[in-house]
C-alpha positions in Angstrom: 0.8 196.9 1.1 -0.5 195.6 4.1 -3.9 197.3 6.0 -1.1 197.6 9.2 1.7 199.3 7.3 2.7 202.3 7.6 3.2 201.7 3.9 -0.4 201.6 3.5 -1.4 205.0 5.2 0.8 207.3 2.9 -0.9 205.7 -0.1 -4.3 206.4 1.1 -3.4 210.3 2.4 -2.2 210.6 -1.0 -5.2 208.9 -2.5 -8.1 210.9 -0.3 -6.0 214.0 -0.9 -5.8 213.9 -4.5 -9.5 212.3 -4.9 -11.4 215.2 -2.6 -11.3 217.9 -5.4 -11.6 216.3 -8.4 -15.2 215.5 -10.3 -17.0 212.4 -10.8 -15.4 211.1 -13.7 -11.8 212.3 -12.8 -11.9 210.6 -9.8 -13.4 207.3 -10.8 -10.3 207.8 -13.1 -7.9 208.3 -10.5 -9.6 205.8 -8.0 -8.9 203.2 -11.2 -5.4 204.0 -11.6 -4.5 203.4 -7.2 -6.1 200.3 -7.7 -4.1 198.7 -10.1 -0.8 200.7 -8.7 -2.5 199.2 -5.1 -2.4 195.8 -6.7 0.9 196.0 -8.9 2.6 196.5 -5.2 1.5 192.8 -4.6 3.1 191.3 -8.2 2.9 193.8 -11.2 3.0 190.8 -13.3 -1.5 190.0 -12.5 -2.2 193.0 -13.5 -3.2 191.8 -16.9 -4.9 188.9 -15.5 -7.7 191.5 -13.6 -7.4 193.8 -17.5 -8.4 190.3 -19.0 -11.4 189.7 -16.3 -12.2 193.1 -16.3 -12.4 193.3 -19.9 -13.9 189.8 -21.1 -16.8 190.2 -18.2 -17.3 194.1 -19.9 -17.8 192.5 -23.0 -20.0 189.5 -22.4 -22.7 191.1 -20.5 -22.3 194.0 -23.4 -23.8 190.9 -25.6 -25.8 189.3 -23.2 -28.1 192.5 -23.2 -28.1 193.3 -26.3 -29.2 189.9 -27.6 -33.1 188.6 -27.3 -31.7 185.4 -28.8 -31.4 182.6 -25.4 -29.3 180.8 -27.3 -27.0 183.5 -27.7 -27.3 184.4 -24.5 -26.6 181.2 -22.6 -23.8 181.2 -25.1 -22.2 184.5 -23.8 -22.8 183.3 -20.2 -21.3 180.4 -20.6 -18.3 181.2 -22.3 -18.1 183.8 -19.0 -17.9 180.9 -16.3 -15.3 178.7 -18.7 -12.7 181.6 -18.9 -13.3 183.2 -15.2 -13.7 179.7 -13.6 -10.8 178.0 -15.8 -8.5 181.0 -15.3 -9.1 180.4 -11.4 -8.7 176.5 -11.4 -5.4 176.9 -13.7 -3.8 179.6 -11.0 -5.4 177.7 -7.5 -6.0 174.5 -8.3 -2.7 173.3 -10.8 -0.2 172.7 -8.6 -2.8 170.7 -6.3 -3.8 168.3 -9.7 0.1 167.2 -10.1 1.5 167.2 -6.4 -1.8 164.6 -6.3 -1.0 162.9 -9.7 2.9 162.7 -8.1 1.2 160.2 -5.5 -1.6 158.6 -7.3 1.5 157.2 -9.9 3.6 156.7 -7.2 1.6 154.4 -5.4 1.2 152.3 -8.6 4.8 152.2 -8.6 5.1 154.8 -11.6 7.1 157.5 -12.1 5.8 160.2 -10.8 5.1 163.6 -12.9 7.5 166.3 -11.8 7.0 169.9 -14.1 10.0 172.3 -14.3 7.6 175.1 -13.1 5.2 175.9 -10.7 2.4 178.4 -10.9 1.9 181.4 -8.0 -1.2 181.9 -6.9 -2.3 185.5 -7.9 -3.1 187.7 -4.3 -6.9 187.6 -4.3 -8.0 185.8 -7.2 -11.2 183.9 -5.8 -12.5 188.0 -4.6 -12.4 189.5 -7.6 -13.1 186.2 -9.9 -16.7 185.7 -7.9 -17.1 189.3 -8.2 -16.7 189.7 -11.8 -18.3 186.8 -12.7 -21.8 187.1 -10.4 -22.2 191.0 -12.4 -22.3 188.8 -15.8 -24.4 186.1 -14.0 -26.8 189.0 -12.8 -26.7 190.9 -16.3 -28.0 187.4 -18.0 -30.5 186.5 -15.4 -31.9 190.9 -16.2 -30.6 191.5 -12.2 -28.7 194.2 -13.1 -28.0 196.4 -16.2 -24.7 196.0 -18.0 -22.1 199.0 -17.0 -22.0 202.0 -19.0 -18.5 202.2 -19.0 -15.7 200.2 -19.2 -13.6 202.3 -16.6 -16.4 202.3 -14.3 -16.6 198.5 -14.7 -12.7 198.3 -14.1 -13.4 200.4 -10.9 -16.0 197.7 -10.0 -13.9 194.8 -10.5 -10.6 196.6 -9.1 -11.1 199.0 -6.3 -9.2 198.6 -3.7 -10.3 198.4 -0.1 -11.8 195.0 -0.9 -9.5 194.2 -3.7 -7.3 191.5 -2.2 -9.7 190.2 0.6 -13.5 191.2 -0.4 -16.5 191.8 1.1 -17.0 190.3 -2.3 -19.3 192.6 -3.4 -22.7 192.7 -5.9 -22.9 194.5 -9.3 -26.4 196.0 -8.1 -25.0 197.5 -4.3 -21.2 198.3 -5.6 -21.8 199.2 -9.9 -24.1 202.1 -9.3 -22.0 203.6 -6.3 -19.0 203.8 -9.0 -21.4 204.8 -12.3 -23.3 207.8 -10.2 -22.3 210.7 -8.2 -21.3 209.8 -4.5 -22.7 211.8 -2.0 -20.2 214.1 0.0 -18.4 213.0 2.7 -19.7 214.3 6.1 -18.4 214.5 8.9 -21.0 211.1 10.3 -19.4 209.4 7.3 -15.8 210.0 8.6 -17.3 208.8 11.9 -18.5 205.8 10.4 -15.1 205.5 9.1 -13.0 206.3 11.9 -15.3 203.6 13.9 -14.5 200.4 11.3 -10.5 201.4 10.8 -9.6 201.7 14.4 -12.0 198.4 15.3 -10.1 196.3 12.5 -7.1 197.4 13.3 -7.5 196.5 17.0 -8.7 193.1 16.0 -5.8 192.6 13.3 -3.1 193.8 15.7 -3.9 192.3 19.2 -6.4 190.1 18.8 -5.2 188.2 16.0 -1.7 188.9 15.4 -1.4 187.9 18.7 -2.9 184.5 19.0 -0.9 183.8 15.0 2.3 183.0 17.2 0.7 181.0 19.9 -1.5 178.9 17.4 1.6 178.4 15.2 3.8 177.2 18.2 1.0 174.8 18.6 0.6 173.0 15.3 4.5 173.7 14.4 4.9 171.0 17.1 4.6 167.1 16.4 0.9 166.4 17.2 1.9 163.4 19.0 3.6 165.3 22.0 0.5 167.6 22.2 -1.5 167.4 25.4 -5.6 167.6 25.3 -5.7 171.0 26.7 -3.0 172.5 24.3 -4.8 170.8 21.1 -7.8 172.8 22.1 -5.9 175.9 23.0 -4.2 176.0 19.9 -7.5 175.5 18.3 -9.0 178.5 20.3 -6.4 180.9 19.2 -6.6 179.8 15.6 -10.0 180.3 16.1 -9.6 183.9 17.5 -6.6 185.1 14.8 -9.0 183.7 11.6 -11.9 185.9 13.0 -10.0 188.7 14.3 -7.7 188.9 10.6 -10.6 187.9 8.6 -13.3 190.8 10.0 -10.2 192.8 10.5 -9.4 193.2 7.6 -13.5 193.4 6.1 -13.9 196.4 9.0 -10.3 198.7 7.6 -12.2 197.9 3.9 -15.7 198.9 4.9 -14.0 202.0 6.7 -11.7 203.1 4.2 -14.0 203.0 1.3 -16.6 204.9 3.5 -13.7 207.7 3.7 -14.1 207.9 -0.5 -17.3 207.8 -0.5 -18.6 204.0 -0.9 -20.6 201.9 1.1 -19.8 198.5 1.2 -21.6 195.6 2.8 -21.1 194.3 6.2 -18.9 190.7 6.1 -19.3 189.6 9.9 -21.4 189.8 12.7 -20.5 188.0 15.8 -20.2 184.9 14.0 -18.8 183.2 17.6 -22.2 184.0 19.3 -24.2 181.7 16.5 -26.8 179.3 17.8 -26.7 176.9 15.3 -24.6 176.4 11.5 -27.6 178.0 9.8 -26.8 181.0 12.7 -23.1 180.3 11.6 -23.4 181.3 8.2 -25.7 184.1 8.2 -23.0 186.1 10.6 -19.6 184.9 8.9 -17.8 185.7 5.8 -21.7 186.9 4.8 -20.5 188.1 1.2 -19.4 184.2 0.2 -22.1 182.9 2.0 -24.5 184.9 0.4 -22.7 184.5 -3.2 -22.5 180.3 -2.4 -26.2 180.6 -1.8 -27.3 182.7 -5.1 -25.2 181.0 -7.6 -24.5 177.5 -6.4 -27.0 176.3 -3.7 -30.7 178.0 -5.6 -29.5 177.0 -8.9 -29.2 173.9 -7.8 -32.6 173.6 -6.4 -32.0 174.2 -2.9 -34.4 173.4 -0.5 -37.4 172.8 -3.5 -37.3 168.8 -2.8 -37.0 166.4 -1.0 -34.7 166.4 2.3 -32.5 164.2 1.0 -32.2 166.4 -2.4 -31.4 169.4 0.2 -28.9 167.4 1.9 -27.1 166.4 -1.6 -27.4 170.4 -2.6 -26.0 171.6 0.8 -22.6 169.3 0.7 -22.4 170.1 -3.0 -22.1 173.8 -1.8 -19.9 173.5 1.3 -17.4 171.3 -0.5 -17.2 173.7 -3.6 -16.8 176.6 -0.6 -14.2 174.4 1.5 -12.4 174.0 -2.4 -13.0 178.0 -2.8 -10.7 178.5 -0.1 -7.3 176.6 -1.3 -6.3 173.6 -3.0 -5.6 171.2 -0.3 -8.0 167.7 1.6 -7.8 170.1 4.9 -9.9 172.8 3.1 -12.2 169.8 1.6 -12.7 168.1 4.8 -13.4 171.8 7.1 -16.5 172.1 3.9 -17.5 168.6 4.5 -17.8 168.8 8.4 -19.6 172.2 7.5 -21.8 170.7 5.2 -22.6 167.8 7.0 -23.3 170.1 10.5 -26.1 172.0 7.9 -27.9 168.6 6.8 -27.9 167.3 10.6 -29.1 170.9 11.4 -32.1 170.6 9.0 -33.2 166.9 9.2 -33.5 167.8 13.2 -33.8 171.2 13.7 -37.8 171.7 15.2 -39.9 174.1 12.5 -41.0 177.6 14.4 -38.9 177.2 17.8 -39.8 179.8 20.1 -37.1 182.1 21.5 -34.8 179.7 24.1 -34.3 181.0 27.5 -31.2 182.3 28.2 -29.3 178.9 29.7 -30.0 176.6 26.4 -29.0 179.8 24.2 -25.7 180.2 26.4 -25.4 176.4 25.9 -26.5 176.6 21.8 -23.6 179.5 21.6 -21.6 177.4 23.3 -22.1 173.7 21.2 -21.9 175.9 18.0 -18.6 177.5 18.8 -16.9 174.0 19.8 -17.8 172.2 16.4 -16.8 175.6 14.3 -13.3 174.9 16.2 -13.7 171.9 15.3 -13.4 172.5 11.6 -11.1 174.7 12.2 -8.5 172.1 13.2 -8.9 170.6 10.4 -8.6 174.3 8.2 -5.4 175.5 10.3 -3.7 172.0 9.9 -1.1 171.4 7.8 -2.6 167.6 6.7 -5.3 166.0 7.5 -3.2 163.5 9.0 -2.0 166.2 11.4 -5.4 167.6 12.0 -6.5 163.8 12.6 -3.8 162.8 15.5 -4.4 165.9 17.0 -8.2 165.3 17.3 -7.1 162.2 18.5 -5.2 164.2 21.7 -8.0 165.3 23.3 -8.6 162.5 24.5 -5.7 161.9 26.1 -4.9 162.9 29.8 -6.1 166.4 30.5 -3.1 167.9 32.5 -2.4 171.7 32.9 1.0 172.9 32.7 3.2 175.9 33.2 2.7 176.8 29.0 -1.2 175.6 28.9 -1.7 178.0 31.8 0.3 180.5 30.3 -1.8 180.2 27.1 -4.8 180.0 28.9 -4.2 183.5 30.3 -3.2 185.0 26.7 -6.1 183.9 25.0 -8.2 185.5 27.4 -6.3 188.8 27.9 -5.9 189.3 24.1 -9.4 187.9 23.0 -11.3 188.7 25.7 -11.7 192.4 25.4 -13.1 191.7 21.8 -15.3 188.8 23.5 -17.2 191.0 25.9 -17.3 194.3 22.7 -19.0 191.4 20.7 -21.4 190.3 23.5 -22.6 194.3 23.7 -22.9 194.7 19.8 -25.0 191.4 19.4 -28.0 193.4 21.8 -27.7 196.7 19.9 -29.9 197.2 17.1 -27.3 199.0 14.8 -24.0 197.8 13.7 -22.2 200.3 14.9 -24.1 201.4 18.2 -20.3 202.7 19.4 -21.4 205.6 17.2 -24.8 206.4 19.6 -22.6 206.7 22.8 -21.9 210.0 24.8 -18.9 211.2 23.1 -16.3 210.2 26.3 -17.8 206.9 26.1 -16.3 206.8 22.7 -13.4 208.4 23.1 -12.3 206.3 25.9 -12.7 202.9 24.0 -10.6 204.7 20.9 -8.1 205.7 23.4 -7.7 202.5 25.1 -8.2 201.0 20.9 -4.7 203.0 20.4 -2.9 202.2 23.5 -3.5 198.7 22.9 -1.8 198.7 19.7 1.0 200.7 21.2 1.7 198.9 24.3 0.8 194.9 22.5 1.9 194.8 19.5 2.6 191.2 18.2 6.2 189.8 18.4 5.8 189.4 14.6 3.8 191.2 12.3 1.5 188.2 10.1 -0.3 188.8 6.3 -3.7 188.5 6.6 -4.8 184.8 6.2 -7.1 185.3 3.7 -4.9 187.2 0.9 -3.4 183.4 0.1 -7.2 182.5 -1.4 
């Protein structure tokens, strides 16, 4: 069931509608069993692979507390990171190992390895994987308390606004939301609510629905009869459909789960008006960034040596988060240039820079959105080859014609409205400062919100990108 569908929004009515009345524990209960029903509706066949997760993570931090013993401990731990981190190389990674060993023995002029079956990737598996596995991470490192109850833990691992395409969220902001008594829903909740639906549906459905066909004409095309300017304009709607799916998607979560109760954590905050990587990764996908940071990029030392010991730590973590997202050299390289960008960043970035003036931030906004598209070239295309001899096209004659104008102009009519909305957020001091408007303010911008999604819909509706990681 897709965010969009129509599908969707019965389940929910008949969610919020049986879930108003009931108590605490009957509804954690009932918000337990529409999760896994939610998720069964993707492939019924995983839903023992979340009931293993849910209930080996349960059970490990059950004996991680209750043990004084560090050997024990680390033991319990340990065992925690094989099985979750195993179980997601098996189902992401498998099919990546032997399509690779097919070539390796191949070029040696060997037969290559051919198995009669082929795993399916499991919607969602790196969300609820990380999440699972940082509450037995916290639990051993006495971050959070183990969960009182199984169910609730299920809950935890399960619920499903952010199910299938996070904000992957922490034990110690998420567990005790599902282990205590919400607080009623009032009517600034639904408002809250109301606000993050109708913006993610806006940005799913005609911001990046809209740019999926364009940037797919693009790279469905042989790179070597690409122009310059429709390289980078295929790279600009890319760039616009990730964000606008991405957050999208994060925005319907946030707003749903406020409607039941739940606060979850914000995921993205004008990443495209970032003044440097650093910038970059503080405003996107902030619930992996955040995670990368904790459990990969601290423990292994982060920034506690020397530069060039920061610089080993920082591509470590970018290429582990490029490998996070798929098992393919496009999603290694996009972590590389990432990584990379950071340790350039740091060696030259100037200790206690005073605020810029507003030209050489318009032109830092500006540099940092470029060499994001620029990875994303690399993270849309199919191969790196492709991704390579299309770099190669810009620089090749820049001539405008009847489809590069044509793009030109649906880029900025579908983008643009989003573009300027983000420009206004980015100088409030709230995240949702549509909320502290006169009421016609706000009811104008949810009317034209709905129109917009009347009037341009996409030619084809497209699953959000990130459900496929």
């Amino acid at each position: 069931m897709w965010f969009n569908s129509f599908a969707f929004w019965i389940f929910f009515i008949v969610v919020l509608c049986i879930h108003a009345p009931l108590p605490h524990r009957k509804r954690n209960l009932w918000l337990l069993v529409a999760s896994y029903f939610f998720y069964g509706c993707w492939d019924w066949r995983f839903l023992g692979l979340i009931a293993l997760t849910t209930a080996f993570e349960f059970f490990s931090a059950q004996q991680i507390s209750r043990s004084d013993t560090p050997r024990i401990r680390r033991a319990w731990v340990t065992a925690s990171l094989v099985l979750e981190l195993g179980i997601l190389c098996l189902f992401k990674y498998f099919n990546f190992f032997v399509r690779e060993m097919d070539r390796l023995l191949e070029s040696f002029g060997l037969n290559g390895w051919h198995p009669a079956f082929h795993i399916l990737l499991p919607a969602g598996i790196s969300f609820f994987t990380f999440q699972a596995l940082s509450y037995t991470i916290d639990v051993y490192r006495g971050k959070t308390k183990p969960a009182r109850s199984l169910f609730d833990f299920a809950l935890y691992v399960s619920f499903f606004p952010q199910l299938v395409a996070g904000p992957i969220e922490r034990s110690s902001h998420l567990l005790p939301q599902v282990e205590n008594p919400r607080p009623t829903v009032t009517h600034r909740h639904f408002q809250e609510g109301l606000y993050h639906v109708l913006t993610g549906l806006f940005k799913k459905i005609v911001v990046a629905d809209n740019m999926a066909w364009l940037a797919n004409h693009i790279f469905a095309r042989p790179p070597e009869s690409l122009s310059a300017p429709e390289v980078l304009l295929g790279t600009y709607a890319f760039a616009f459909q990730i964000y606008g799916d991405f957050s999208g998607y994060s925005s319907i979560a946030i707003g749903v789960a406020r409607w039941l109760g739940f606060d979850l954590m914000d995921n993205f905050r004008q990443p495209y008006l970032a003044i440097s990587p650093q910038d970059f990764w503080k405003r996107w996908h902030i619930s992996l960034s955040s995670w990368l940071r904790d459990y990969l990029y601290i423990p292994l030392g982060g920034n506690r040596g020397s530069k060039w010991f920061t610089a080993r730590n920082l591509l470590l973590t970018m290429f582990l988060g490029g490998l996070w997202h798929g098992a393919a050299w496009t999603y290694i390289i996009w972590g590389g240039i990432h990584g990379l960008w950071l340790v350039l960043d740091r060696f030259f970035r100037r200790p206690n820079t005073p605020s810029l003036p507003a030209w050489r931030n318009a032109l830092s906004i500006f540099i940092t959105f470029h060499l994001v598209c620029l990875a994303w070239l690399f993270f849309r295309a199919d191969s790196a080859s492709q991704a390579t001899i299309m770099l190669s096209q810009l620089l090749g004659p820049w001539t405008l014609t009847p489809f590069t104008s044509t793009a030109l102009t649906l880029i900025a009519f579908y983008a643009g409205p989003w573009i300027v909305f983000d420009l206004w957020i980015d100088r409030q001091t709230t995240i949702t400062p549509l909320l502290e408007v006169s009421r016609g303010v706000r009811s104008s911008i949810y009317l034209f919100i709905i129109l917009a999604m009347l009037f341009f819909p996409p030619p084809v509706p497209v699953e959000f990108i990130y459900f496929r990681f």
